[in-house]
Backbone as ProteinMPNN parsed JSONL, in Angstrom:
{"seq_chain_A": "XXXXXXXXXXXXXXXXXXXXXXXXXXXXXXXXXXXXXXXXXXXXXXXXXXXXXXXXXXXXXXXXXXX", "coords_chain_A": {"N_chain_A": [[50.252, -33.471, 76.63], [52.037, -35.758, 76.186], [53.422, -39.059, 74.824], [55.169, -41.869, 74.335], [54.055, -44.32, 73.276], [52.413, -46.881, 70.976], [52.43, -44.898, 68.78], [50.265, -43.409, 66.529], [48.135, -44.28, 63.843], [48.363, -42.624, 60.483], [45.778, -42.437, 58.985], [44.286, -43.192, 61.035], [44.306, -41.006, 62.768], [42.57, -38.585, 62.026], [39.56, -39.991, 63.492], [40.125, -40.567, 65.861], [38.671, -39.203, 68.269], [35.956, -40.161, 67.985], [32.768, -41.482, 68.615], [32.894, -44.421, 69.733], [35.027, -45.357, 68.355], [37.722, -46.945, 67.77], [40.851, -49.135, 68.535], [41.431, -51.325, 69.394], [40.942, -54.976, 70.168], [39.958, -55.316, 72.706], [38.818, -52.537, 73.828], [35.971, -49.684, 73.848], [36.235, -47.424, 72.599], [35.06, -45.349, 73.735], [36.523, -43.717, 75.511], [38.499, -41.25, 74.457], [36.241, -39.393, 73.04], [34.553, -38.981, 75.326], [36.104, -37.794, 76.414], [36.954, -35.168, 75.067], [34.22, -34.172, 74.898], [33.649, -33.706, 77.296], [35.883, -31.609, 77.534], [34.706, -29.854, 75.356], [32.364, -29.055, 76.769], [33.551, -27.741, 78.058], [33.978, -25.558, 77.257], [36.633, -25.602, 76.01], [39.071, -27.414, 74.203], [40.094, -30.655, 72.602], [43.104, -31.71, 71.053], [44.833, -33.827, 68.946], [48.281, -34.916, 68.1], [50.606, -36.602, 65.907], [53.295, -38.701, 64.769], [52.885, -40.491, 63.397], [53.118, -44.282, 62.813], [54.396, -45.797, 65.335], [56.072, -43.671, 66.325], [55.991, -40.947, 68.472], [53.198, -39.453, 70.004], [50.783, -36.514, 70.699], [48.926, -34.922, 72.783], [46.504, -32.642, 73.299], [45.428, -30.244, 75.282], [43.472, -27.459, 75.201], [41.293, -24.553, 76.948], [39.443, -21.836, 77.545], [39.879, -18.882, 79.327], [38.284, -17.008, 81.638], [38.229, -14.437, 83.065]], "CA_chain_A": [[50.745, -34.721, 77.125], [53.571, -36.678, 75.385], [53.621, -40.445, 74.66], [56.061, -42.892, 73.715], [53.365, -45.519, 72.948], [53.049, -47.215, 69.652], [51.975, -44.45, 67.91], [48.68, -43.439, 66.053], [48.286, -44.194, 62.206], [47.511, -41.573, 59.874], [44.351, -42.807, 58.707], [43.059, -43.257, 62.506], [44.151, -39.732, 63.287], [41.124, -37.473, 62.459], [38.99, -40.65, 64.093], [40.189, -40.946, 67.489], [37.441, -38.693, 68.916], [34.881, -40.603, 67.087], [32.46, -42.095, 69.187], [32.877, -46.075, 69.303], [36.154, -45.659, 66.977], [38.597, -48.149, 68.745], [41.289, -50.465, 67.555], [42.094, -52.443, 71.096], [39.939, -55.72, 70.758], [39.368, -55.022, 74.293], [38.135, -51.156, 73.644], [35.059, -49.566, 73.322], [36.176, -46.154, 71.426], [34.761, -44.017, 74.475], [37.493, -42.493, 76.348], [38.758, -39.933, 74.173], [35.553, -39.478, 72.887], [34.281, -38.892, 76.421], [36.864, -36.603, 77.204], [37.125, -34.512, 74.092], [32.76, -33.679, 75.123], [34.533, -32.724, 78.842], [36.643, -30.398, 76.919], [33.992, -28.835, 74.585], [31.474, -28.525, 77.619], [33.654, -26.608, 79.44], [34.291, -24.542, 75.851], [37.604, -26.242, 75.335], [39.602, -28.403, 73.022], [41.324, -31.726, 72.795], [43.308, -32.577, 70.155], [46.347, -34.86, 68.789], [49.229, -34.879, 66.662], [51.212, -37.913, 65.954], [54.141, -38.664, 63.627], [52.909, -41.854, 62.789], [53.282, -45.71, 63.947], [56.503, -46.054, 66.028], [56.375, -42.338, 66.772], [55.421, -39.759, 69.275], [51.808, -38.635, 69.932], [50.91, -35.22, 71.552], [47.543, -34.509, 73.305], [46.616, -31.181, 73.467], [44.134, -29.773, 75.537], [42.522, -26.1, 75.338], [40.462, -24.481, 77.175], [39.585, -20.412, 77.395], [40.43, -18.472, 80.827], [37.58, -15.888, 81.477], [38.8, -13.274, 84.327]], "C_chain_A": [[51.476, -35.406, 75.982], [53.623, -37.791, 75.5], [54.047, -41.287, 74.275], [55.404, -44.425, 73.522], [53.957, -46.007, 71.381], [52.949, -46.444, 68.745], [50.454, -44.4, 67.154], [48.852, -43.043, 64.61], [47.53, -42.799, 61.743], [46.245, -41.629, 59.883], [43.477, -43.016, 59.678], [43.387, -41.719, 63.106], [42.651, -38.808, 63.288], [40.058, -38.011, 63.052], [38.82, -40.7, 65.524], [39.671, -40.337, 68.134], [36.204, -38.988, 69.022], [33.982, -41.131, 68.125], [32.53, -43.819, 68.766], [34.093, -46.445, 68.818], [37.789, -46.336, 68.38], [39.613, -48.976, 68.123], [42.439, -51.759, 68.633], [40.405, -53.537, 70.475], [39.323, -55.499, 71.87], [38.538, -53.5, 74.643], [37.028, -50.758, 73.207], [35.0, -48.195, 72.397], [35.383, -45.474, 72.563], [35.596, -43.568, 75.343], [37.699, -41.411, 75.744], [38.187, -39.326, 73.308], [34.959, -38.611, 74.06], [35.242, -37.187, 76.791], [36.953, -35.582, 75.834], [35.305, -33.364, 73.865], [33.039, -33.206, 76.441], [35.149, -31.6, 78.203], [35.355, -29.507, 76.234], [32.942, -28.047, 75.182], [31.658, -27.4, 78.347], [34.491, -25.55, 78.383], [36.488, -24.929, 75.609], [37.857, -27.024, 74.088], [40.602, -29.698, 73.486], [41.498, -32.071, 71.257], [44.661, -32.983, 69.52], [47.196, -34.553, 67.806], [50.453, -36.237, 66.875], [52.119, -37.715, 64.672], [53.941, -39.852, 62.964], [52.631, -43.277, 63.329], [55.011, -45.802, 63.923], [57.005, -44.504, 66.424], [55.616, -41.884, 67.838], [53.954, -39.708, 69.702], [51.564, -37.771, 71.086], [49.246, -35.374, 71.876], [47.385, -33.245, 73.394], [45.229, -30.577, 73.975], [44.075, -27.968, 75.762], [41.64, -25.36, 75.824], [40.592, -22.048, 77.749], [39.251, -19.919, 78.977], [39.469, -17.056, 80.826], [37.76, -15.261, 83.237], [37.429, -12.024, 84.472]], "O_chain_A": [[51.09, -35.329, 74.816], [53.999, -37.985, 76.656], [53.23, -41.877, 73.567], [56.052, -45.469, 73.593], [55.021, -45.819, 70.791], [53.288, -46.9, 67.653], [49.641, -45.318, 67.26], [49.397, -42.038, 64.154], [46.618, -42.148, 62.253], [45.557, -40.977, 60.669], [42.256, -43.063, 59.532], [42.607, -41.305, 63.964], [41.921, -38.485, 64.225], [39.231, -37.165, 63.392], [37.801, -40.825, 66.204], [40.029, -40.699, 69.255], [35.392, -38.457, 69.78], [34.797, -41.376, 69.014], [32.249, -44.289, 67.663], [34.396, -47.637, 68.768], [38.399, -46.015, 69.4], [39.254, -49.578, 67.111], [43.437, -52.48, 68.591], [39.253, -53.114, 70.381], [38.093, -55.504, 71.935], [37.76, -53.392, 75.591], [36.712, -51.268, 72.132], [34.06, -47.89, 71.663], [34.765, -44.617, 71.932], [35.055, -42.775, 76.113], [37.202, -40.408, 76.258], [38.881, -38.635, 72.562], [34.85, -37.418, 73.777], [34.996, -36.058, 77.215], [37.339, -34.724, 76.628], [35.123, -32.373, 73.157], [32.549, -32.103, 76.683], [34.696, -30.506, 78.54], [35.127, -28.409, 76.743], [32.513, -26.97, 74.766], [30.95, -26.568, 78.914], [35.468, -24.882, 78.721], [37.285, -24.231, 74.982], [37.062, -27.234, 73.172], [41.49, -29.754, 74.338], [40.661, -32.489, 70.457], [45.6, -32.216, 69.732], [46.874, -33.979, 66.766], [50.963, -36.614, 67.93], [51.9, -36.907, 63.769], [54.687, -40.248, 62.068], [51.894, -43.38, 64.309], [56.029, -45.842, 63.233], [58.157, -44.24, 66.767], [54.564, -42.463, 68.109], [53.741, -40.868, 69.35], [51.95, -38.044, 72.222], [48.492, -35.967, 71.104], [48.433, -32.643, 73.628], [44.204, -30.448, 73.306], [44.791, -27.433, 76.61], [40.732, -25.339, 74.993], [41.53, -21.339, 78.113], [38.465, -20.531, 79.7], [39.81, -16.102, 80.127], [37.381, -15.771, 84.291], [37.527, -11.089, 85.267]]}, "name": "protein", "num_of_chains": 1, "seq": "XXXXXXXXXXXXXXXXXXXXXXXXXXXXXXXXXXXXXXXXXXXXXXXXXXXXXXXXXXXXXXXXXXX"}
């Protein structure tokens, strides 16, 4: 997933899975948190890449295909 938001700072990058880790007054830091324990349950992955603030950010989810 692809987002033209405001961007996600370096220094909050390896965080934003964190439980609680938030930086909306209004946020409690469990959504992608939440969903990143959806991903690992079901032996997946979620995870981000950003260019910065005022850039891009990618979501990336993973998950393994057993046939």
């Amino acid at each position: 997933m692809n987002d033209n938001g405001t961007g996600i700072a370096a220094d909050h990058l390896p965080r934003i899975f964190c439980h609680g880790f938030t930086t909306s007054s209004e946020g409690h830091g469990f959504g992608l948190h939440s969903a990143a324990n959806a991903a690992r349950e079901m032996s997946g992955n979620l995870s981000a890449t950003s260019g910065g603030l005022g850039e891009a950010q990618r979501l990336f989810s993973t998950f393994r295909l057993t046939v």
